[in-house]
BAFILO-979686 format. One record per atom (N, C-alpha, C, O, CB): residue in one letter; x, y, z. Coordinates in steps of 0.05 Angstrom, whole numbers, plus 5000, padded with zeros to 4 digits. Atoms other than C-alpha are relative to their C-alpha. Glycine has a CB too. Example, Ala and Ser with C-alpha at 12.3 -4.5 7.8 and 13.67 -1.06 7.14 Angstrom:
// BAFILO-979686
A501849765000;A524649105156;A501850245000;A503950245013;A498050015025;S498449764999;S527349795143;S498550225014;S499550445018;S500950094971;
***
This chain:
// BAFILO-979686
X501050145024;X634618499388;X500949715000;X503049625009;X501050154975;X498250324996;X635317769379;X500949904977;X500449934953;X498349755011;X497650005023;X640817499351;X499749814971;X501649784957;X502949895015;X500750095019;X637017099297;X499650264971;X499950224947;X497549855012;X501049815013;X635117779267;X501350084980;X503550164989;X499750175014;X498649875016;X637918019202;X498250254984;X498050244959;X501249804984;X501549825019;X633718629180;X501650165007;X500250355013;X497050075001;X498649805005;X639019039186;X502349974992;X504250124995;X500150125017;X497150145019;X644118659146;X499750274969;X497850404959;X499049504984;X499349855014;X647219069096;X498549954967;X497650134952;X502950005005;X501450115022;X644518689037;X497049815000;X496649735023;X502149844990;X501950104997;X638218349027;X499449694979;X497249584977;X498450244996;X499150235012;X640017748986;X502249924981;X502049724967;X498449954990;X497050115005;X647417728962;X501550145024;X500650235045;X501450104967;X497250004990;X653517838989;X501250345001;X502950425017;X502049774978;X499049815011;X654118568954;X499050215026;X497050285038;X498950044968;X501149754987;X654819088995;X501350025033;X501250165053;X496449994999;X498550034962;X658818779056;X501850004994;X502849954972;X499849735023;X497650014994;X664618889087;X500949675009;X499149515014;X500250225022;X499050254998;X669618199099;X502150015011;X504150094999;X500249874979;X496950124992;X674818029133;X501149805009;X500349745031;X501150105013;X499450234992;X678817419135;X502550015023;X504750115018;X500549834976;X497650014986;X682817289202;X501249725000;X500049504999;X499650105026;X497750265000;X688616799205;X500949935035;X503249955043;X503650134980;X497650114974;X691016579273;X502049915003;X501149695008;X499749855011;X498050084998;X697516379281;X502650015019;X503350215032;X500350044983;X498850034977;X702716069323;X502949844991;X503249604993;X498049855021;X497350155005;X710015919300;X500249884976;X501949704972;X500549805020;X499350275027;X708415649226;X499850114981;X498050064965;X498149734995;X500049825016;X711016199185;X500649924970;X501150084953;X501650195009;X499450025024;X712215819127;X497849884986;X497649854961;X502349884998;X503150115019;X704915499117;X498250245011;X495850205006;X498349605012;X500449725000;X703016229140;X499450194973;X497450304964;X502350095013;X500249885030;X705116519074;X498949864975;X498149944953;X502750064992;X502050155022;X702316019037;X496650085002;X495250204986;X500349625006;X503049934996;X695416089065;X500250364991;X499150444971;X498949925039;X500349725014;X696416869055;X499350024973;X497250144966;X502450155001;X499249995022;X698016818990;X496649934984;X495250094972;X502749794996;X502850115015;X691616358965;X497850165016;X495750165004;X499449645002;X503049864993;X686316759009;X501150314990;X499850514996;X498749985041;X499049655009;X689417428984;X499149944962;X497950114949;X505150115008;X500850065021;X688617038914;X496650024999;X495550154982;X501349754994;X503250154989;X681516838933;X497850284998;X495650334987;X500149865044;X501849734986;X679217528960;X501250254979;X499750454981;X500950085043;X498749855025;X682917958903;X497050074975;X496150294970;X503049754984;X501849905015;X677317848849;X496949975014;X495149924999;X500449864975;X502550034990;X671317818898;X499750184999;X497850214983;X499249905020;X499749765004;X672418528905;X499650114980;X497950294977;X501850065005;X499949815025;X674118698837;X497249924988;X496150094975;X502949954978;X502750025016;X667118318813;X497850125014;X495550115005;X499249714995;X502449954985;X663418618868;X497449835009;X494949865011;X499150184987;X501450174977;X661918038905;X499650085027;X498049935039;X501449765004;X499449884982;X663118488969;X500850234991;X501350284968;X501349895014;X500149725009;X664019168974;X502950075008;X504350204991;X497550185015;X497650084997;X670519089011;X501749715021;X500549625040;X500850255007;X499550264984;X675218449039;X503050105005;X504350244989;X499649684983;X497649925007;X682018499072;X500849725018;X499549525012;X501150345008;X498850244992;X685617949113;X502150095029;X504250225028;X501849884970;X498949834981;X687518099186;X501449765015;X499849595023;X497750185018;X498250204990;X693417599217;X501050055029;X503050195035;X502249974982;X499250004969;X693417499296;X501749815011;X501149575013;X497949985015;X497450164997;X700217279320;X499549885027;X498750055043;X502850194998;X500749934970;X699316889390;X502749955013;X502649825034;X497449815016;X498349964991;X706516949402;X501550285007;X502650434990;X500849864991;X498949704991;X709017559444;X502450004978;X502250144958;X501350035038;X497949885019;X715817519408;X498750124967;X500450214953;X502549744995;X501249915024;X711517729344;X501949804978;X502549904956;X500450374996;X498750115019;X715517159310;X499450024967;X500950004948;X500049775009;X501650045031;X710717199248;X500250264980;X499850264956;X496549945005;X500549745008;X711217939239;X501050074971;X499650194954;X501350185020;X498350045027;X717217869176;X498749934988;X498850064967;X502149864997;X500850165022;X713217399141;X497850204995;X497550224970;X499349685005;X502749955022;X706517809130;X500150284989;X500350485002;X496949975016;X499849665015;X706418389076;X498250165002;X496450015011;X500350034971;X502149775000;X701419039075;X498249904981;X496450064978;X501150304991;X501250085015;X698118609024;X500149824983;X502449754976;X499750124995;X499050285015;X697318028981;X497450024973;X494950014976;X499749655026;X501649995031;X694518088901;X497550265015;X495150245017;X498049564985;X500949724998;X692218768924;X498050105027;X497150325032;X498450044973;X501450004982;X688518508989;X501750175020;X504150095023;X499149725007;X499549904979;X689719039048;X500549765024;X498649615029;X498050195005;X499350204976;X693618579110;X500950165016;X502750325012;X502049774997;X499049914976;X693818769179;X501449805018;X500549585011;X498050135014;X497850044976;X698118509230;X500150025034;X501350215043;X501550174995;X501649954968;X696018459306;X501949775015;X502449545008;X495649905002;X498950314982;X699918049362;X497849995030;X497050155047;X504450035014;X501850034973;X695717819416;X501749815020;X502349585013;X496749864994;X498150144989;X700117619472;X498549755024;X499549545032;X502050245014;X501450234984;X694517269520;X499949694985;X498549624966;X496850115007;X499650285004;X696216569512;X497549794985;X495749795002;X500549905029;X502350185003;X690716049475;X498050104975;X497550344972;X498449985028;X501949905017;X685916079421;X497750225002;X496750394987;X499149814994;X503249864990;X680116369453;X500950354990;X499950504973;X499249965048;X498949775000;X684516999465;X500250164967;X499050354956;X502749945015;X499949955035;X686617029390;X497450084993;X496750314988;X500949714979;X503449905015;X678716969366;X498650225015;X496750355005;X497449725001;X501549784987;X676417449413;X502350344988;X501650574986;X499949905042;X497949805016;X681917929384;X498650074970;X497450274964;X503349844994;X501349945025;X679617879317;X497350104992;X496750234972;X500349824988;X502349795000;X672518079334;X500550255003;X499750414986;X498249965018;X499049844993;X675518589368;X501550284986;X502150514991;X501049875012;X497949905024;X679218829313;X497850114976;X498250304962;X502349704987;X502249975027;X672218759262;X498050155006;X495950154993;X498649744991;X502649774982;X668119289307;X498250064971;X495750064969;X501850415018;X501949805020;X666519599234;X499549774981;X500549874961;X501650324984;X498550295021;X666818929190;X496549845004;X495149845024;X504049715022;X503350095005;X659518599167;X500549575010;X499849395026;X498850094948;X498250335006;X663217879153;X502250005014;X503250215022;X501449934966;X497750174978;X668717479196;X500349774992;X498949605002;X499249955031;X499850305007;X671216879161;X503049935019;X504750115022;X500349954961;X498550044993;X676316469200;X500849804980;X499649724960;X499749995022;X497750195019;X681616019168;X502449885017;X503150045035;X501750204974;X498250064984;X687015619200;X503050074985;X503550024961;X499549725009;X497149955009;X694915859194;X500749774980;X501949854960;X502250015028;X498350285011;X696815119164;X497549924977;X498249764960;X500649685030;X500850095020;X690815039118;X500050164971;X500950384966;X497749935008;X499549895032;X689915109038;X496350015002;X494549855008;X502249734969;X502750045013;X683815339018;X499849964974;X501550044958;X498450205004;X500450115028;X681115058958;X498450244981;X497450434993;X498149695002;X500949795010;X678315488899;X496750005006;X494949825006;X500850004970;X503949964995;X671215718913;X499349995034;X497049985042;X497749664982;X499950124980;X672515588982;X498750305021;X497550295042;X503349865003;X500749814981;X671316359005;X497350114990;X495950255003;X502250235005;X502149855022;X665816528947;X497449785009;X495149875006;X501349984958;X502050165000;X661615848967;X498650075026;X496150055025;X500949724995;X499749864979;X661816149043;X497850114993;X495650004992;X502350155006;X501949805013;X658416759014;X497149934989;X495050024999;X501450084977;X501850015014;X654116508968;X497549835024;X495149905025;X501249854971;X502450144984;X650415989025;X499350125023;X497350035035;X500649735008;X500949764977;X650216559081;X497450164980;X495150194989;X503250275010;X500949915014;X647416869027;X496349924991;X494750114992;X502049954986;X501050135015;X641816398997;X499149825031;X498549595027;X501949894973;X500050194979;X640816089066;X498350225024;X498050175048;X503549875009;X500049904978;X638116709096;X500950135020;X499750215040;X499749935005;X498649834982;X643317029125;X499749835029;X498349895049;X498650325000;X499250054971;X645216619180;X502150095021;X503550265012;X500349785001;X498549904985;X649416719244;X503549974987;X505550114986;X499349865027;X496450114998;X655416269222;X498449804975;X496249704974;X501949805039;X499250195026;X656615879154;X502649824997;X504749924990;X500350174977;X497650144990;X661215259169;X500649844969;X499049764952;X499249775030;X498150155031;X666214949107;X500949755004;X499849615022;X503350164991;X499650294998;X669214309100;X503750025007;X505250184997;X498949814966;X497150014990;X676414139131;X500449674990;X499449464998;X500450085039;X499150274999;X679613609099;X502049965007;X503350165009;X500049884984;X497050024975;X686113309139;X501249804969;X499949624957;X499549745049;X497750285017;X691612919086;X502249975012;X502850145029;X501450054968;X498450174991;X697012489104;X502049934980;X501949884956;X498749795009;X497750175022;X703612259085;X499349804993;X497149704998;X502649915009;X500950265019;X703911689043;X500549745017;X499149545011;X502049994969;X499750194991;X706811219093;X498250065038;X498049915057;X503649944995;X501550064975;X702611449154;X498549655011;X497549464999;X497550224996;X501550174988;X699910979199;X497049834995;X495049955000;X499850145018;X502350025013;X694410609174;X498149985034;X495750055033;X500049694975;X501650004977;X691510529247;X499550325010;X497250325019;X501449815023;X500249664996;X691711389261;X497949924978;X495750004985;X503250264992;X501949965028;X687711259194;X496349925001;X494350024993;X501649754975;X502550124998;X682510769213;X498550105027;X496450035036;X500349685000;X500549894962;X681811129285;X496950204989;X495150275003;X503950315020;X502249715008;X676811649241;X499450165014;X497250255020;X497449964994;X500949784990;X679212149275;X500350304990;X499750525000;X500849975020;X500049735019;X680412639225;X498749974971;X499150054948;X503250104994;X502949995030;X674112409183;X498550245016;X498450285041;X497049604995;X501949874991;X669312949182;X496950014986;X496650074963;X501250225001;X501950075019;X663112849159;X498850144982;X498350374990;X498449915009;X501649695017;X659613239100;X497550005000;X496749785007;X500650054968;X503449925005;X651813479089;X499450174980;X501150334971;X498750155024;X500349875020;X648613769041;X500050305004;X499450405027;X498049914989;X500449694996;X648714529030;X498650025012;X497149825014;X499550184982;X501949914977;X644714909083;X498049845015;X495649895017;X498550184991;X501750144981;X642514399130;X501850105029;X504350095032;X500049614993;X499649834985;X642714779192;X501149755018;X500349525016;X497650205006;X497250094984;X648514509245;X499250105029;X497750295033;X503250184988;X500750064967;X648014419326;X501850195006;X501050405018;X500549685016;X497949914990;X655714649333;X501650044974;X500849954953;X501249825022;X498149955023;X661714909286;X502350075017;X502950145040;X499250254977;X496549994988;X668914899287;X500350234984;X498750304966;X502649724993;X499249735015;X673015569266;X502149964982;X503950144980;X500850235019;X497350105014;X677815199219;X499050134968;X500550184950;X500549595002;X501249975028;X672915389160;X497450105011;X495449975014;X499749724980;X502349964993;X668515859185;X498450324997;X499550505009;X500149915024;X501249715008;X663716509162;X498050075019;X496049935022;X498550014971;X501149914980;X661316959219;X498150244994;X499250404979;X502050065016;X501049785006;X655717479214;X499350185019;X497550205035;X498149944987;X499349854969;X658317979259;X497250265008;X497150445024;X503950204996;X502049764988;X652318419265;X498149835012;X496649995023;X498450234975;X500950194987;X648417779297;X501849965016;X500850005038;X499249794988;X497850064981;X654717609336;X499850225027;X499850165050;X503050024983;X498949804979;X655618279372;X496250095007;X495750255025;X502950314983;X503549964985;X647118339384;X500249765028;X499649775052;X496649874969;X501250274980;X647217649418;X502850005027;X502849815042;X500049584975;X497050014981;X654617809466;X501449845001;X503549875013;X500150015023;X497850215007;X657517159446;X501450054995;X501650174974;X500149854989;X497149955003;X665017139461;X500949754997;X499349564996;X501450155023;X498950215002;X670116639455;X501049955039;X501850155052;X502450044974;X499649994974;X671416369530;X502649995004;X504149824994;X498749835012;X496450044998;X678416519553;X500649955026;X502750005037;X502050274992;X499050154982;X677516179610;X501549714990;X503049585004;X497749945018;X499750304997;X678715539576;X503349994996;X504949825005;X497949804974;X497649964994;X685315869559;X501149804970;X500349784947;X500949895036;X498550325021;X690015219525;X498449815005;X499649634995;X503549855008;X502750205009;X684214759528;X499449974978;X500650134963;X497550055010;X501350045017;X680314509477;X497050135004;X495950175026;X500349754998;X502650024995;X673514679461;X498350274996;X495950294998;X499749905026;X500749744990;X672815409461;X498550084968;X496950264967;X503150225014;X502249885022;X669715459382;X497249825005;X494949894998;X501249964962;X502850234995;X664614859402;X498650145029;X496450045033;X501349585008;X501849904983;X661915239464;X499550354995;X498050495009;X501149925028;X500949745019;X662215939418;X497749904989;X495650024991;X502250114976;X502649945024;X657615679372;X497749855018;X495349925015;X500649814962;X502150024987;X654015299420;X497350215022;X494950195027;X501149835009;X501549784993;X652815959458;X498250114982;X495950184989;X501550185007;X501549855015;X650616239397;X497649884991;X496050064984;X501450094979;X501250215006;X646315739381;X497049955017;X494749875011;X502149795004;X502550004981;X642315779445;X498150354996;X495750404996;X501549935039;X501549685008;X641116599431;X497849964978;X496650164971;X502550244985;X501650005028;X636716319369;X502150084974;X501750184952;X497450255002;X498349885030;X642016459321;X500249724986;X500549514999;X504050175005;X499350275016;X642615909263;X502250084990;X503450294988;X498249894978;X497750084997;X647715509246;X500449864973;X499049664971;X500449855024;X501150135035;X648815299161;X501749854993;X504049944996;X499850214972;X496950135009;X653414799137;X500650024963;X499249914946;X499949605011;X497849945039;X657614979058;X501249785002;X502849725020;X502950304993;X498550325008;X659314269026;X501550114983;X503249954977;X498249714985;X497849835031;X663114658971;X500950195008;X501450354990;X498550124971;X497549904986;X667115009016;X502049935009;X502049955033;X499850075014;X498250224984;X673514609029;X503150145006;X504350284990;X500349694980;X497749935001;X679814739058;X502049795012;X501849645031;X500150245011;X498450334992;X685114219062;X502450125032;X503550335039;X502949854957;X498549994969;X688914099133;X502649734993;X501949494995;X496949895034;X497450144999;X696413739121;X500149945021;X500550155033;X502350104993;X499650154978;X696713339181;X501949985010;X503449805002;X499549825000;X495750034993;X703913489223;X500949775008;X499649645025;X501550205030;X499150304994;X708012869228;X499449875025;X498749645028;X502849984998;X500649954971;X707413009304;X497749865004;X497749715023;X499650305007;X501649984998;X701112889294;X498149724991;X495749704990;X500150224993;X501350155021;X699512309259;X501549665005;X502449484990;X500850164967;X498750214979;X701811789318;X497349945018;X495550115024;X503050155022;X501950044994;X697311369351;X500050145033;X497850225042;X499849714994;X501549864975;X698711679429;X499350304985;X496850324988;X502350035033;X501849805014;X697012379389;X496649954993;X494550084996;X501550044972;X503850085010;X690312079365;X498249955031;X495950025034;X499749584976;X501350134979;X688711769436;X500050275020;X497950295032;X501749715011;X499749694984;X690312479476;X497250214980;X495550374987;X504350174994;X501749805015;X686512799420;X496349955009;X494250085012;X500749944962;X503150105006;X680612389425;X498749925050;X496649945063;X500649514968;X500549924965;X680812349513;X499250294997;X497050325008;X503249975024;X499949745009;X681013139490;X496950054999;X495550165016;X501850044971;X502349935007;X674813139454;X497049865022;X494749955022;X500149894968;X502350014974;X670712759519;X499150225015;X497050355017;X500949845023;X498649844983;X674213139565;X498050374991;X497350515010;X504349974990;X501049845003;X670413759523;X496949984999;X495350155004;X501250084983;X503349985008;X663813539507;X498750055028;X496950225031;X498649694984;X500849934979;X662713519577;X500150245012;X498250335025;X500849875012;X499649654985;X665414209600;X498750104989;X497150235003;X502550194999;X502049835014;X661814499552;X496949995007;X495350175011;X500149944973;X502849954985;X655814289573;X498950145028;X496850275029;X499249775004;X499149904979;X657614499647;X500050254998;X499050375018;X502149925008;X499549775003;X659115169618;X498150064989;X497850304992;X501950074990;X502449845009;X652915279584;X498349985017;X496350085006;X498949944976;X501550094988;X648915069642;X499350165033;X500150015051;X500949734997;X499449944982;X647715519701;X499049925027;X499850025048;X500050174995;X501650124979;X642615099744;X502149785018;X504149665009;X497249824986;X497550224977;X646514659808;X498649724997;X499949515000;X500150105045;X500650265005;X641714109792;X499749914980;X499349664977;X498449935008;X499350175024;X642314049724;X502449974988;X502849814970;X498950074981;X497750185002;X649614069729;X501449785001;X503349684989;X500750025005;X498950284986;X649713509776;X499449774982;X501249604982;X498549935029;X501850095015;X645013149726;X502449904976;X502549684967;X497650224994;X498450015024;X650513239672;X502449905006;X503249764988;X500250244987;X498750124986;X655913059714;X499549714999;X501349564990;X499850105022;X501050284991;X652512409729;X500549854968;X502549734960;X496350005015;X500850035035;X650512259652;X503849974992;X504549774979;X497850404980;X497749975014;X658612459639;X500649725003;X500649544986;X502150215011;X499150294980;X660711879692;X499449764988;X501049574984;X498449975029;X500550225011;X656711419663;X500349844970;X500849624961;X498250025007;X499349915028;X656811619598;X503149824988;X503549654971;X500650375001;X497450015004;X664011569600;X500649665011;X502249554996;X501750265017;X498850234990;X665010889637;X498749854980;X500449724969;X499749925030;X500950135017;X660210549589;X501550064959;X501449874943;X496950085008;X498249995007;X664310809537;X502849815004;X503549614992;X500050185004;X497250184988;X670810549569;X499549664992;X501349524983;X500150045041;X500150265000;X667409849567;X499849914975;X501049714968;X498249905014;X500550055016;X664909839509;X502750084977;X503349954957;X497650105000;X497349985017;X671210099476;X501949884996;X503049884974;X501150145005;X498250154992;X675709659507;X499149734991;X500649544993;X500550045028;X500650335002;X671709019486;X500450034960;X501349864945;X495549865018;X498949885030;X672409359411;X502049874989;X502149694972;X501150285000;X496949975000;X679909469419;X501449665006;X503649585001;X501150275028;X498450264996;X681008729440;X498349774976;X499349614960;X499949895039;X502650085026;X675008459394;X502750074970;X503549864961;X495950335000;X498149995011;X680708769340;X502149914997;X502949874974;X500350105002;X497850164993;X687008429372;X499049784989;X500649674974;X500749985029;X501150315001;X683307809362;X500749944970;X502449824957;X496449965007;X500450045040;X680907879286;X502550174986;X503450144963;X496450194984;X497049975015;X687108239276;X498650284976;X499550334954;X501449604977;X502449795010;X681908819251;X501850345007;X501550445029;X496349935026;X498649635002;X685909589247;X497350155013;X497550245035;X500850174956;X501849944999;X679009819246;X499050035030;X498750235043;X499149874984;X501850124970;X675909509311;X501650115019;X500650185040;X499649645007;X497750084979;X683009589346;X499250295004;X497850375023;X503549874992;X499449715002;X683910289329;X497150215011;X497750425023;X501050054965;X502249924995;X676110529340;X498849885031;X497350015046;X498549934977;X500450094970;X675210149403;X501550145014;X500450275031;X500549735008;X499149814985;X680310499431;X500650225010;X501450285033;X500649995000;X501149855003;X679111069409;X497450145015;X497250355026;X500049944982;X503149974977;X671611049444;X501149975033;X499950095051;X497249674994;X500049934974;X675310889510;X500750245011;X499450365028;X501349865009;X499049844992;X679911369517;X497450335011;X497050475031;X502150004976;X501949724999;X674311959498;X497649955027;X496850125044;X497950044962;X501850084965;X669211539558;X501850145016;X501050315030;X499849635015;X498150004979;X675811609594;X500350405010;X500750465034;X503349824984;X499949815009;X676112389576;X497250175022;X497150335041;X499849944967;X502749864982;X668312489596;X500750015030;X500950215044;X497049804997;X499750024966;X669512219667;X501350235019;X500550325040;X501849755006;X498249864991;X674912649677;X499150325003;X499850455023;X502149944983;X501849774997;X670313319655;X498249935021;X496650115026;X498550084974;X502849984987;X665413059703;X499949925032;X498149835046;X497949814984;X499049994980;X669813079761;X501750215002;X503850195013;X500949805004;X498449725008;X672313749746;X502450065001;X503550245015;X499450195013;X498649965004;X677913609717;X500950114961;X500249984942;X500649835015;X500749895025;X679414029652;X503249914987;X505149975002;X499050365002;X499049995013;X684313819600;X501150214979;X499750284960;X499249874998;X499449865018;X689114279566;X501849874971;X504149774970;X501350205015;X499750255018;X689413949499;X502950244981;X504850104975;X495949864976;X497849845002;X694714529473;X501750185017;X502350425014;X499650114986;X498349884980;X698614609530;X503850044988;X505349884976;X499549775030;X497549855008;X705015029518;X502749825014;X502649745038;X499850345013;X497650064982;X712214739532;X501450125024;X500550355028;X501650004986;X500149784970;X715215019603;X501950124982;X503450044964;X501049905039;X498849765002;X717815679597;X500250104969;X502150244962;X502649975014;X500149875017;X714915799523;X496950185013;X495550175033;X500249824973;X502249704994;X709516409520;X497449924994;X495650084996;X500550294980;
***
């Protein structure tokens, strides 16, 4: 059946009548762990009791063997059933492919990130535009990133943790899993997995949904779904921004590579990366000094920004793959 298909969705225009479950991923950050518990256990508490869904529970995949997280999560939160799972294979991919894994019987699959807050309405607006939209594959939310007060104003002007918004249900190319509603009975028709080749790479929800994407499955974007992302100090440094953003070349290209199984339209894409990417580089770099000049945050920080990610492509298109969360030596 193809995976656009929903005539065998449980409901026929709400939400009532499905199963839900929200998984958490998490990796060492047990104390914005219990926070997020807490507000999606708040969240998913009276969806239930109004019979917005028929049932929701909240399933937390640890990706550290030591089960460091295990203490922090309870059998439940404001009456939501919580399970508990460690997945010891290393990398995101592994984690999201777990949690399908886990939702064999489960209608709905919302993801959420360990470190974000969701905002109110944030799991109900989800719903309501899967809902009202047709029942699509995947229903994507809004991630907003905040900052200390004295951050960097150049990390700031870099826009790389702008994301852009659209109006309710204007159907989407690709989606990230930071804020994201899965409709697992389209998912498991069409065999789209998460790739665990890519391992600690980047990239692995942008060539999920792009798989899914090519099966005919649509793709919806929820403006009134938001969940806020605290930005780690770590994080909020300009070589952080410039790795991040080489990162995001470095993927657009593999991904294409990986969705692609012809030898001459790899080469094709290869080529396109190369060039892609060096024209980039130039153009980035005349930006970044165009900035120096006028003394411009903006220009400095966005020019350089564009090289690095040229710099990024090149590098996918010489098959070399970037692991943009690579582990310290001798952690798990």
């Amino acid at each position: 059946m193809h995976a656009a298909d929903h005539g065998d969705q449980a409901t026929s225009g709400d939400a009532e009548g499905v199963s839900l479950v929200v998984a958490i991923p998490t990796f060492k950050r047990p104390e914005r762990l219990v926070q997020t518990l807490r507000l999606v256990g708040a969240q998913l508490a009276p969806l239930v009791a109004d019979g917005g869904v028929r049932t929701a529970s909240i399933l937390v995949i640890d990706n550290d063997p030591a089960e460091s997280a295990r203490p922090f999560v309870e059998g439940e939160y404001a009456g939501v059933a919580t399970t508990y799972v460690a997945e010891a294979t290393p990398g995101i991919p592994a984690v999201r492919n777990r949690a399908l894994d886990e939702s064999t019987a489960i209608d709905l699959l919302s993801f959420i990130d360990d470190d974000e807050v969701p905002l109110e309405g944030w799991i109900s607006s989800l719903l309501e535009t899967w809902a009202q939209s047709g029942h699509p594959a995947a229903v994507m939310g809004r991630v907003v990133s905040l900052f200390e007060p004295d951050a960097d104003p150049w990390v700031l002007e870099s826009g790389l943790f702008r994301r852009p918004e659209r109006p309710t249900g204007t159907e989407i190319s690709v989606a990230a899993t930071g804020n994201l509603l899965l409709d697992l009975n389209q998912v498991r028709r069409s065999g789209v997995r998460f790739d665990e080749r890519i391992g600690l790479g980047g990239g692995s929800d942008t060539l999920f949904s792009m798989g899914l994407k090519k099966t005919g499955a649509r793709l919806v974007w929820c403006n009134e779904s938001v969940a806020e992302d605290t930005v780690e100090p770590e994080r909020q440094t300009r070589p952080w921004a410039l790795k991040r953003s080489f990162s995001h070349g470095n993927v657009s290209v593999l991904v294409q590579l990986r969705l692609e199984q012809r030898a001459t339209r790899r080469a094709v894409i290869r080529a396109k990366g190369i060039a892609g990417g060096a024209a980039r580089i130039v153009a980035g770099y005349a930006r970044h000094l165009r900035g120096r000049v006028t003394r411009s945050v903006r220009h400095d920080a966005r020019g350089l920004r564009l090289a690095y990610r040229g710099a990024g492509m090149i590098s996918a298109s010489v098959g070399q793959a970037y692991s943009a969360y690579s582990r310290p030596v001798g952690a798990p």
